[in-house]
C-alpha positions as CSV (number, residue, x, y, z in Angstrom):
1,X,75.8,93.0,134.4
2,X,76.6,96.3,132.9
3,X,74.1,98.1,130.5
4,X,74.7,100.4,127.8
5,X,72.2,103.3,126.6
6,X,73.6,103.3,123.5
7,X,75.5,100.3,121.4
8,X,78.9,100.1,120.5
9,X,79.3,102.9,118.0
10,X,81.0,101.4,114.2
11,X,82.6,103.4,111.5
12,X,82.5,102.3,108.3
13,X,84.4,103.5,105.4
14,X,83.8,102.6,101.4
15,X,86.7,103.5,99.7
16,X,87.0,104.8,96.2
17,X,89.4,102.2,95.1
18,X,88.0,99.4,93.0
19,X,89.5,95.6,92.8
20,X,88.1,93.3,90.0
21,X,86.5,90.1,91.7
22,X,84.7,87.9,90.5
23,X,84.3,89.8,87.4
24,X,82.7,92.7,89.0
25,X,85.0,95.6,90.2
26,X,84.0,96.0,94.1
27,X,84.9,98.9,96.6
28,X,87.3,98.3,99.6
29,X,85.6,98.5,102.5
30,X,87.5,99.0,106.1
31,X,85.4,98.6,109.4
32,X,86.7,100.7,112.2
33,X,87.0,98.4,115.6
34,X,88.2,99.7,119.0
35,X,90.9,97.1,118.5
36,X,91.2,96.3,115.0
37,X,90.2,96.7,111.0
38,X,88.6,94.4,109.1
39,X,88.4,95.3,105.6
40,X,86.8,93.3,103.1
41,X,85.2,93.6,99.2
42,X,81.3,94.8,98.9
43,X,79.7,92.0,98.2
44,X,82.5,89.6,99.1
45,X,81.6,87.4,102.3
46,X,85.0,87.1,102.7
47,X,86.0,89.2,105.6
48,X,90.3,90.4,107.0
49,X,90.5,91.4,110.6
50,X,93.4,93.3,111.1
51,X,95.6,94.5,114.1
52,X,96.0,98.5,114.2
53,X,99.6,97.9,114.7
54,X,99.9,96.0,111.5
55,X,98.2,98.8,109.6
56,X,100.5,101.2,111.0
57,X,103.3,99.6,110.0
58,X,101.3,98.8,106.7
59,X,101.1,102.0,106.1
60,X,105.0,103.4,107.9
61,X,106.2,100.9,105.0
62,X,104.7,102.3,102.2
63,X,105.6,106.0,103.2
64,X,109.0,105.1,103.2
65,X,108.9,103.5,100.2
66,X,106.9,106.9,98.3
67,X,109.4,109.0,99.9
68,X,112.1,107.1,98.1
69,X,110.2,106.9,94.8
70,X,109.8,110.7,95.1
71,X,113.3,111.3,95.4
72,X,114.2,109.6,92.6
73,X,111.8,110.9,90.5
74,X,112.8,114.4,91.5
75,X,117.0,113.8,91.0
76,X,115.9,112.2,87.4
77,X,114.1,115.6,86.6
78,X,116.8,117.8,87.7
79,X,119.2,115.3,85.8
80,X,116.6,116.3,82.1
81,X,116.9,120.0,83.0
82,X,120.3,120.4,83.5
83,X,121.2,118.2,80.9
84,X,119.3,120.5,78.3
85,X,121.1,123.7,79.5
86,X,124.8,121.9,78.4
87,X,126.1,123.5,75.0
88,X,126.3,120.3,72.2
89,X,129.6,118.4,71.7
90,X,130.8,119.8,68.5
């Protein structure tokens, strides 16, 4: 039987972002795992264990998705400012 000096070292991370549950607004909170997540509310007992790879992909997903959102946004800006520089139809 092995024996460790020290125990398995957790990382814990509250987040800043706020859900309303149960009337209350609770923090996000996301336990870092060798293997896995699990995030859950504070103060919910209700706990998510999550696969790294599905965060990843969680989170390759959403990039892709702001990327596009950014683009747009940008090509409907340089749509307003060139269309005030046209001279009015007379």
């Amino acid at each position: 039987m092995g024996y460790l000096p020290y125990p398995p070292s957790r990382t814990i991370f509250i987040t800043g972002s706020k859900i309303p549950k149960g009337g209350k607004n609770r923090n996000i909170v996301i336990e870092s795992r060798p293997e896995f997540a699990v995030v859950w509310l504070e103060g919910a007992k209700q706990r998510y264990p999550l696969a790294w790879e599905a965060v990843y992909e969680a989170a390759e997903k959403r990039h892709k998705a702001n990327v596009g959102l950014d683009e747009k946004a940008a090509q409907t800006q340089n749509k307003r400012k060139s269309s005030k520089n046209r001279p009015l139809r007379s």
